[in-house]
C-alpha positions in Angstrom: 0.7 -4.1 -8.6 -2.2 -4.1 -6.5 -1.8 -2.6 -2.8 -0.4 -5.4 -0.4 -0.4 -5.8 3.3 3.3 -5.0 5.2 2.6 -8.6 7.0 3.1 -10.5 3.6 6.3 -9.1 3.3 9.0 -12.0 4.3 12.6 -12.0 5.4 14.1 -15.1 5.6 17.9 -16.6 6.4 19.6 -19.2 5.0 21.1 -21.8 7.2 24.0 -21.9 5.7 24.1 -25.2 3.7 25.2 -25.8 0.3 21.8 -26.1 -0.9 20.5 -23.8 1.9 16.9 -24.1 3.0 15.4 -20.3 4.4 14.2 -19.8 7.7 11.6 -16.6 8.0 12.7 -14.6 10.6 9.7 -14.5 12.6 7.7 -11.8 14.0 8.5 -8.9 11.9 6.3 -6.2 12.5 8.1 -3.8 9.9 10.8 -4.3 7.2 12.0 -1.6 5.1 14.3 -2.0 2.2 16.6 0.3 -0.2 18.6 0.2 -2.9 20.8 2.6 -3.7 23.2 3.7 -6.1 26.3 5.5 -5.9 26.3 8.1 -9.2 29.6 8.9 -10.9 29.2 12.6 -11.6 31.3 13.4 -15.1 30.4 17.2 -15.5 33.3 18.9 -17.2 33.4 22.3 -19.0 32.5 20.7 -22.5 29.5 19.5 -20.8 26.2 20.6 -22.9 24.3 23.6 -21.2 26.5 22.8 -18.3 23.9 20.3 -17.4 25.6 17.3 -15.0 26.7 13.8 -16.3 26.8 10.6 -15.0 28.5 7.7 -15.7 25.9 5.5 -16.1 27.0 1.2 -14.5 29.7 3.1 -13.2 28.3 3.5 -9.3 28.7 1.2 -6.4 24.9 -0.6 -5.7 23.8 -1.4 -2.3 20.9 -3.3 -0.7 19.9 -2.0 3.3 16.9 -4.4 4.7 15.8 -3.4 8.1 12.8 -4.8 10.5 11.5 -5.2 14.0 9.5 -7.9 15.9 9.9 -10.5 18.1 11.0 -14.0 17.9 8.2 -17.0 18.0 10.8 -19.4 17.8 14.6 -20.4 18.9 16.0 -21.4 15.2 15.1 -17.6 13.9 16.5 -16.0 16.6 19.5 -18.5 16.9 20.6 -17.9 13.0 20.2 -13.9 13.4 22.3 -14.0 16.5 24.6 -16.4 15.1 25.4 -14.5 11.9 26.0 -11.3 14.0 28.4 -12.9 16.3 30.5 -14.5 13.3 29.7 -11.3 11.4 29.7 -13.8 8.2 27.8 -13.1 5.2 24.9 -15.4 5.2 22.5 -15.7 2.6 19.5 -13.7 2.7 15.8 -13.8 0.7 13.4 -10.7 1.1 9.9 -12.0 -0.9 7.6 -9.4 -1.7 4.6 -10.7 -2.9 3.4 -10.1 -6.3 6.0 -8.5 -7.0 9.2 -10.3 -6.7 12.1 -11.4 -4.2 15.7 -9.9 -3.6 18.5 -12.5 -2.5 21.9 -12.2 -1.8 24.8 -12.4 1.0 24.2 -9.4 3.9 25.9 -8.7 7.1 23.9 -8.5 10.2 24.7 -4.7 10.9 23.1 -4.2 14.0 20.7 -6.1 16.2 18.9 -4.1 19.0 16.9 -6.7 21.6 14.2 -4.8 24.1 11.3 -5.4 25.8 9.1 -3.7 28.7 8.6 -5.2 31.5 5.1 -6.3 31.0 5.6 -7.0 26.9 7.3 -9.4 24.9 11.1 -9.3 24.2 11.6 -7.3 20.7 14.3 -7.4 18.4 15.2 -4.7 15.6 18.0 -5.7 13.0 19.6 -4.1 10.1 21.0 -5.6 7.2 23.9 -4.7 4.6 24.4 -6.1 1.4 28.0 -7.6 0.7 28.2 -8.8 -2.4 25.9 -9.2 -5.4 21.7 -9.1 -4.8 19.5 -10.8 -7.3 15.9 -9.6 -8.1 13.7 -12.3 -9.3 9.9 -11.3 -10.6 6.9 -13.5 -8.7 
């Protein structure tokens, strides 16, 4: 993969819809993501050289998207706030270009508003994933 610039990185929200159409939450100025995965350790005196062992499938996965911006327009900022309020599990798409895009449900874990007084209003959310995230190659 070639090097990409942050800026093409999107984070979009589903509206919630049965056949949901994404809305890219606008403004972000930096995303971050990880995935993790809890390891089962398995070592026991038998263990060969007393090296550890995992239990490999065994682990709990999880997905943590983070980014901050500001909002260009109401129905970004309305969603976001929306799903944090209701704390429901919304759909969620992170596209990374050339590369591929994560999507699954995530709680909106914190939202953080600020602004300066001679700035715009900023916004810094974190997501957690609650249920199962699919990765789909671009």
């Amino acid at each position: 993969m070639a090097a990409q610039a942050g800026k093409d990185i999107l984070l979009k929200i589903s509206d919630g819809a049965p056949t949901p159409t994404f809305v890219t939450v606008a403004g972000l100025r930096t995303r971050t993501l990880s995935l993790n995965a809890r390891t089962i350790d398995t070592t026991d005196s038998d263990s060969a050289g007393r090296w550890r062992e995992l239990l490999a499938g065994a682990g709990v996965r999880t997905c943590a998207v983070s980014g901050a911006g500001v909002f260009r327009d109401a129905a970004s900022d309305a969603q976001v706030r929306q799903s944090f309020f209701d704390q429901s599990a919304r759909i969620w798409r992170l596209v990374i270009p050339d590369f591929g895009q994560l999507e699954g449900p995530f709680l909106v874990a914190a939202l953080d508003y600020a602004g300066d007084h001679d700035g715009e209003a900023a916004f810094a959310l974190s997501l957690a994933s609650a249920g199962a995230v699919t990765f789909t190659a671009i």
